[in-house]
C-alpha positions as CSV (number, residue, x, y, z in Angstrom):
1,X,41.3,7.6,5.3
2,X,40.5,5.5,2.2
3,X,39.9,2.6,4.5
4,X,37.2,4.7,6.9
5,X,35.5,6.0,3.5
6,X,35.5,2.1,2.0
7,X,33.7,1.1,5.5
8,X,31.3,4.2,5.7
9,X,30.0,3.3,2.0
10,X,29.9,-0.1,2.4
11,X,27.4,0.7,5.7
12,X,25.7,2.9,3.6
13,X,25.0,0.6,0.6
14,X,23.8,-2.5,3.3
15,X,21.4,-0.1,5.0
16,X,19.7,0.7,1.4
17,X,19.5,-3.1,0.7
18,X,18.4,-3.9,3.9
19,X,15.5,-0.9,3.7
20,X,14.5,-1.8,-0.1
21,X,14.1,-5.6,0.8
22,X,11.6,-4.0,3.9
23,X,8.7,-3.8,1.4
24,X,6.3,-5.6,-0.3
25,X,3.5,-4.9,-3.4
26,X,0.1,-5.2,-2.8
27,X,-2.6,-5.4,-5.4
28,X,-6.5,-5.5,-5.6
29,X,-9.5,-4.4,-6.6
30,X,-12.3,-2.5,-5.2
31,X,-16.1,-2.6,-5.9
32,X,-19.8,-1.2,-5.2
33,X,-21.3,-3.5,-2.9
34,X,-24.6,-3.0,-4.5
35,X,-23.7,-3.7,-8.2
36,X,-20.4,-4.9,-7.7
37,X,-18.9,-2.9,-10.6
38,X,-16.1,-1.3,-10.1
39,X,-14.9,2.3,-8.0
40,X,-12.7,4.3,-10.0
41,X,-10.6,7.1,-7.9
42,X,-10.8,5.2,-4.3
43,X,-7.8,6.4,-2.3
44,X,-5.9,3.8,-0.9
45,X,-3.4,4.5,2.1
46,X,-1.3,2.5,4.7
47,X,-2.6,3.2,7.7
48,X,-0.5,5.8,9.9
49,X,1.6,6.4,6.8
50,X,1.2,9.2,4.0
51,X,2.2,6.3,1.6
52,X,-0.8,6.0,-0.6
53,X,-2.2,5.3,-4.5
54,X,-5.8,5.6,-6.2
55,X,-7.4,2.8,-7.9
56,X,-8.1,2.9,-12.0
57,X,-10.8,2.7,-14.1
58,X,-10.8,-1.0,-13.5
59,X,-10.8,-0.2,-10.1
60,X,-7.2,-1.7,-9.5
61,X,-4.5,-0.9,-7.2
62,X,-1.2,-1.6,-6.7
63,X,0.6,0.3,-3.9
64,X,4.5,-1.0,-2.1
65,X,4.0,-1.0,2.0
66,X,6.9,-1.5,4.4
67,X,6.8,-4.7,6.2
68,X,5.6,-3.0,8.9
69,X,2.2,-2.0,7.8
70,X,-0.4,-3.7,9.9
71,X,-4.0,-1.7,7.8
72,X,-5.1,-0.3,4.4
73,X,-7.9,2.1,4.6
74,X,-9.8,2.7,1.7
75,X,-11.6,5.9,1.1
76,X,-14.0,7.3,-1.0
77,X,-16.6,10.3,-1.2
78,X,-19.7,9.0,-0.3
79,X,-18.8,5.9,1.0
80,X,-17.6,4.3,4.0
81,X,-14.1,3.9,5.0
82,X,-12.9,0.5,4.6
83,X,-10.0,-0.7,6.9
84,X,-8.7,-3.8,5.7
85,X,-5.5,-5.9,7.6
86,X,-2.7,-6.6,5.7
87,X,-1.1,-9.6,7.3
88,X,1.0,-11.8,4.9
89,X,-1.5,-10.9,2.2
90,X,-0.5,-10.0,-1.3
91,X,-3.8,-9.2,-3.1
92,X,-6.8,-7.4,-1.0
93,X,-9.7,-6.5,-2.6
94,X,-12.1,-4.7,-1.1
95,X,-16.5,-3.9,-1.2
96,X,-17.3,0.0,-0.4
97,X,-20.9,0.7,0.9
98,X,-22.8,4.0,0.6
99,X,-22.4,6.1,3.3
């Protein structure tokens, strides 16, 4: 019994390595394509996910993806949606127009 409880937890600690090793940080900045300065409050969100984090008064983000995101989408009242593709990228910044 001790041996089948040793096994099952040893599973269960490889599956959280292998999930928390599955992700990776992006960062950025988003700005006004007209002045440039930054967007405060932009919501940005992997694509088909609810994962998902707002820029700051900088107009910063950082936001952890699974390695299987393929598209951030940047979204803002007023402004067009931006869909950017996250390849191997690490930083992505991104220019929002008026809508």
């Amino acid at each position: 019994m001790k041996k089948k409880l040793f096994v099952i937890f040893m599973q269960l600690v490889f599956c959280l390595i292998v999930t928390h090793a599955q992700t990776k940080t992006i960062t950025g900045t988003v700005s006004h394509s007209e002045d440039g300065n930054p967007v405060t409050g932009v919501t940005v969100e992997v694509s088909g996910t609810t994962i998902s984090t707002v820029t700051d008064e900088n107009g910063n983000y950082s936001i952890t993806v699974p390695e299987y995101a393929r598209v951030l989408l940047f979204t803002f009242t007023g402004m067009k949606t931006v869909e950017e593709p996250i390849g191997d990228w690490s930083v992505i910044d991104a220019i929002l127009e008026p809508d």
